[in-house]
C-alpha positions in Angstrom: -1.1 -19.4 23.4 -4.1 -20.3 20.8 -2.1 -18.7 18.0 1.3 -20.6 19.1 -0.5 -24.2 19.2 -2.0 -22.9 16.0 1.3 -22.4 14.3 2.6 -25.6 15.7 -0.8 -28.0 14.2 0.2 -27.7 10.9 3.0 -27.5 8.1 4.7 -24.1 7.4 3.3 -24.2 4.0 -0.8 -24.3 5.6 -0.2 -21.6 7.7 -1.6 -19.1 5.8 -4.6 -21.2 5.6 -4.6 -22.1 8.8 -4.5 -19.0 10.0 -7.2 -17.5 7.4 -9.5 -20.5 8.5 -9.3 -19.4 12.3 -9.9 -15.3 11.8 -12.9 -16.2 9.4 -14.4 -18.2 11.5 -14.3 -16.1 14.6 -15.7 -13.4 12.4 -18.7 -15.4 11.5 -19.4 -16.8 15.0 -19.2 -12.2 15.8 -21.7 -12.1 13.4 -23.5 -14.8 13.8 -24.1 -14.3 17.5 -25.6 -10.9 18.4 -28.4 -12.2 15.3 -28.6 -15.3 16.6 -29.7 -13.7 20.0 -31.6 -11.2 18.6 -34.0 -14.3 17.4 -34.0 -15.6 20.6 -35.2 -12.8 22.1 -37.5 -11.9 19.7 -38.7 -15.4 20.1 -38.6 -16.1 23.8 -40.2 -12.5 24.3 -43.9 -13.1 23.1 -45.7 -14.2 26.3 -43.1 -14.3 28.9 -42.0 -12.1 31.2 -38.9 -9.7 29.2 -36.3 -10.8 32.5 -36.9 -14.9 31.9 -36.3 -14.3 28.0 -32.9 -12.7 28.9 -32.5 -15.3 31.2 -32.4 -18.1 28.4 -30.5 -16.4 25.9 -28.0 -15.9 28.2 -27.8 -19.9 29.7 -27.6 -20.7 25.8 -25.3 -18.5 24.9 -22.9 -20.2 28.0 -23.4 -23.7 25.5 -20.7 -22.8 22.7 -18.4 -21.6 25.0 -18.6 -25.0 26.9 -18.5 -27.2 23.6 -15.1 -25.3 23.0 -13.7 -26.1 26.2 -14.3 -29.6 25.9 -13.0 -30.1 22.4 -9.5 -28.3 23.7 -9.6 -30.9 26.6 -10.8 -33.7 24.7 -9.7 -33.7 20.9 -6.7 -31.0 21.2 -3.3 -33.0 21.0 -0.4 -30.6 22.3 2.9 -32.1 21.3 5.1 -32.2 24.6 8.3 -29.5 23.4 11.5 -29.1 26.0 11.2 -25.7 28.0 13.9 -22.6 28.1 15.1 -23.7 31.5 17.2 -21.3 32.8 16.0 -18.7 31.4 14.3 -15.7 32.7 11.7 -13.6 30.7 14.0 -11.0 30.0 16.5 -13.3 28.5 13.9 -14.7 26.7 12.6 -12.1 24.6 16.2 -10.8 24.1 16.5 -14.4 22.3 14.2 -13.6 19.6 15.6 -13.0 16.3 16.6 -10.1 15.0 14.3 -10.9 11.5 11.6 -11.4 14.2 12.4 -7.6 15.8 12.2 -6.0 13.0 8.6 -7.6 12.0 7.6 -6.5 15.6 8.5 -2.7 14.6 6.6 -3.0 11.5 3.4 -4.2 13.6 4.2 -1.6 16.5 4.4 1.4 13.7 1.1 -0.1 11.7 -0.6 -0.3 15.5 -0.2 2.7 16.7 -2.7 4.3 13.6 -4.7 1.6 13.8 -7.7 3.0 15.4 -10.6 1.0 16.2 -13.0 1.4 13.4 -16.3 2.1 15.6 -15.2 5.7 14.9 -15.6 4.6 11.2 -19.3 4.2 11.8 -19.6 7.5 14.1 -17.4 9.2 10.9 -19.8 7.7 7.8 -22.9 8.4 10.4 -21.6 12.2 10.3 -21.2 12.3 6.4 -24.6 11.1 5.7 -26.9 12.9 8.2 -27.3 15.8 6.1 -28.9 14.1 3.2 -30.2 11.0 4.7 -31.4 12.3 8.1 -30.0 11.3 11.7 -32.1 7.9 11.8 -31.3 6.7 8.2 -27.6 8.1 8.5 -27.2 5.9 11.5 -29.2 2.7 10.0 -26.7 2.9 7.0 -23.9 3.5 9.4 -24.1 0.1 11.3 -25.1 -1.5 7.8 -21.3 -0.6 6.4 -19.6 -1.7 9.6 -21.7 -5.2 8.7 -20.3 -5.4 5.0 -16.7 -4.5 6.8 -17.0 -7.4 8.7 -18.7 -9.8 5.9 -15.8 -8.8 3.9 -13.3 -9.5 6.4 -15.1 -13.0 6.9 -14.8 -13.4 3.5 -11.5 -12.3 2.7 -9.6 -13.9 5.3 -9.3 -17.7 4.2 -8.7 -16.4 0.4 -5.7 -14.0 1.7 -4.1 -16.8 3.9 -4.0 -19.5 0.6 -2.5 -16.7 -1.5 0.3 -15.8 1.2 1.0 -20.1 1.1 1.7 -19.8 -2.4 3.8 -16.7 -3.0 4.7 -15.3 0.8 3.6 -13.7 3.7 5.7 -10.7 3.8 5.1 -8.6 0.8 1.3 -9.7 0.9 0.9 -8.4 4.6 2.7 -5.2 3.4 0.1 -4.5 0.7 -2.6 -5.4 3.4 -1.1 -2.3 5.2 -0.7 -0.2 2.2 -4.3 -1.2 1.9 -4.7 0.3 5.0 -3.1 3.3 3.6 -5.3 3.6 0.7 -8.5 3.3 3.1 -7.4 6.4 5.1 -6.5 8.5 1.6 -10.1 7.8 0.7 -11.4 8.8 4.1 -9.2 12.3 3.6 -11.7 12.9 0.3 -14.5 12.5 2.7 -17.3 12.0 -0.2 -21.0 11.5 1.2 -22.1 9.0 -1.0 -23.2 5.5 0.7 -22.0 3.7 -2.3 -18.4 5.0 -1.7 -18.5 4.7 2.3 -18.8 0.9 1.1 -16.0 0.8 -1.1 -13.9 2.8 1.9 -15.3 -0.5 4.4 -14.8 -2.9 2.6 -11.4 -1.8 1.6 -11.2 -1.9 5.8 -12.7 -5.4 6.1 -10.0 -6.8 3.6 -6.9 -5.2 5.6 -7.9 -6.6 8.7 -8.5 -9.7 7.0 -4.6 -9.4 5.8 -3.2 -8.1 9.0 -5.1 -10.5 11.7 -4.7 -13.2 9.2 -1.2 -12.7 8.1 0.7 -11.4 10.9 0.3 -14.6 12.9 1.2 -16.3 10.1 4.2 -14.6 9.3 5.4 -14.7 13.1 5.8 -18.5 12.8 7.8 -18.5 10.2 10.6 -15.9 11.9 10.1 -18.2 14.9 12.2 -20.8 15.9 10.0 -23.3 17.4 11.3 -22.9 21.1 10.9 -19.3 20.9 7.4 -19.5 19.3 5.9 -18.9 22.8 7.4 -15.9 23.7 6.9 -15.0 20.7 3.2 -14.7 20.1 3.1 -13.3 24.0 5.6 -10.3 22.5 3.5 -9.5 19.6 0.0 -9.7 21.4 1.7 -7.3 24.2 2.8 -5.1 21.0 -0.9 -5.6 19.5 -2.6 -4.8 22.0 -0.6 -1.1 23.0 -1.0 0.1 19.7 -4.8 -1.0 20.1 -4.9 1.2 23.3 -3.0 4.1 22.4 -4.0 4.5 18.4 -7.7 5.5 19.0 -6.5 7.5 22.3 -4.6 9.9 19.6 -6.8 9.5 16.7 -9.4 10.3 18.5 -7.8 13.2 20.5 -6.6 14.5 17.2 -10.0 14.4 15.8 -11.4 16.3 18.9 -8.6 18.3 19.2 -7.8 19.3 15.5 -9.8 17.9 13.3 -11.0 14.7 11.9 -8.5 15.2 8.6 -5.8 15.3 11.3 -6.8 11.9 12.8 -6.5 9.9 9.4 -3.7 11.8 8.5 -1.5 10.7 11.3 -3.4 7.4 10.6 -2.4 7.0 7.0 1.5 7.7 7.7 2.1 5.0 10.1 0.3 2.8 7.4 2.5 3.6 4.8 5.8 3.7 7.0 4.6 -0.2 8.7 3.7 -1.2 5.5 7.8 0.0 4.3 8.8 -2.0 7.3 7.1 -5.2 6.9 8.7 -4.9 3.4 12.1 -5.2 5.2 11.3 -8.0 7.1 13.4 -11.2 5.7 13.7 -15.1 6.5 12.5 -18.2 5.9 9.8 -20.7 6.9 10.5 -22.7 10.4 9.2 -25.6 10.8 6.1 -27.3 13.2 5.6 -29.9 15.4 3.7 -30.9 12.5 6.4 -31.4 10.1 
C-alpha cells in the first residue's frame, strides 16, 4: 500500500527519486534508532533502577511511530481512483501485464539467492577470528554490516536520480549483477578487513538499487488501476524469496559448504539480473500527472 500511494504522489519522471528518498530514509531512522536508544539508556541508567530506564526508552520510542500516524491521517492526500468492481483477486492478478510478469520473474529468480546478509556478518566474523581473535573478529564484524548499511543509506537517493535520467531497467540489472559480483568476491574468501569492506559495501549499494529501484520500476509497468495489485504481487514475491533464499543458503552452507551457498547465490544473481534486462515498457503515468 505505502509503495503504491508512493508511486501515485509524484510524476513518472521523480520516481526514482522518490523512491531513493523513501529507502534512505528508513535506513537512517534503522540506524539511527538502536544508537539513539543506546544513549537513552546509557543516560536514563545512572541512578535509576535498570527496569524504569527500559521503561522510558520504550514509551519514547512509541513517539515517532505516533507522529507518523498522524501525518498519514492529517497531511496525506489519497487521490479517490474507481475500483476493479467485478473482479475477483484471481482475475485481478491475471490482469497484470505481461511486461509486468516478466519483471516479477526477474525479482522471484534474484530473491530466491538473496539471503539475508546477517550470515554476512557470522561469514566475515569466521574469516577474521584467526588473526584478529573471537572478540575483535566479531567487533569488526558488526562494524562492516554498519558501513553496509551507511552505504546503502547513502547510495539510495543517488541511484534513484540516476535511474530518472537514463532508466530503471538496465540500472536495476547492474544493481543485481552487482549482486553477482559481491558473491564472486565472497567465493575468493580473502581475510583482510579492508576487503570484507569493499565486499559490504558492494552489498549496501545493491540493496540500495534493488529496494530502491524495483518499486520504482513496478510503477512504470503498471497501469494505474492495477498499481494495487501490483505492489501486493511483488511484496508476496519479495517476501518468499526472503523466506526460502537463507532457508537454502544456509542449508547449503551447513550441509556442503559455505562456497556452495554463494555459489547457488551468485547464479540466480546473474540469471535475475539477465531477466530484468528483458523487461520492456514505458513509463505510466500518476495521479500526480
Amino acid at each position: 500500500v505505502r509503495d503504491a500511494m508512493l508511486s501515485d504522489s509524484v510524476p513518472a519522471e521523480a520516481r526514482g527519486r522518490a523512491f531513493g528518498f523513501h529507502r534512505a530514509g528508513d535506513t537512517l531512522g534503522a540506524i539511527a534508532g538502536p544508537l539513539l536508544g543506546l544513549a537513552l539508556l546509557t543516560l536514563l541508567g545512572h541512578g535509576r533502577d535498570g527496569v524504569a530506564a527500559y521503561r522510558v526508552v520504550f514509551w519514547l520510542s512509541a513517539i515517532p511511530g505516533l507522529l507518523a500516524t498522524l501525518a498519514f491521517a492529517l497531511l496525506v492526500k489519497e487521490r479517490a481512483q474507481p475500483a476493479n468492481r467485478g473482479y475477483s483477486f484471481k482475475q485481478a492478478v491475471a490482469a497484470l501485464p505481461t511486461n509486468f510478469r516478466l519483471f516479477l520473474v526477474g525479482v522471484g529468480v534474484f530473491g530466491l539467492g538473496d539471503f539475508a546478509h546477517s550470515l554476512l556478518t557470522l561469514r566475515a566474523a569466521q574469516m577474521l577470528t584467526p588473526s584478529l581473535g573471537a572478540v575483535r573478529a566479531s567487533a569488526s564484524a558488526i562494524g562492516l554490516y554498519a558501513l553496509h548499511n551507511v552505504f546503502y543509506a547513502a547510495m539510495s537517493y543517488p541511484i534513484g536520480a540516476v535511474a530518472d535520467r537514463l532508466g530503471k531497467r538496465g540500472l536495476l540489472a547492474l544493481g543485481y549483477a552487482t549482486a553477482a559480483l559481491m558473491g564472486v568476491g565472497w567465493l575468493l574468501a580473502w581475510p583482510s578487513v579492508w576487503y570484507l569492506a569493499l565486499l559490504f559495501a558492494l552489498g549496501g549499494t545493491f540493496i540500495a538499487a534493488e529496494d530502491t529501484l524495483e518499486g520504482s520500476l513496478a510503477a512504470d509497468l503498471l497501469p494505474l488501476a492495477s498499481r494495487g495489485t501490483g505492489y501486493g504481487v511483488l511484496a508476496t514475491v519479495n517476501g518468499l524469496g526472503d523466506f526460502l533464499s537463507s532457508i537454502i543458503v544456509g542449508a547449503l552452507w551447513t550441509a556442503v559448504s559455505v562456497s556452495a551457498g554463494f555459489i547457488y547465490a551468485t547464479v540466480l544473481f546473474t540469471l535475475g539480473a539477465i531477466v530484468i534486462f528483458r523487461v520492456r515498457g514505458q513509463p505510466q503515468p500518476s495521479q500526480a500527472e
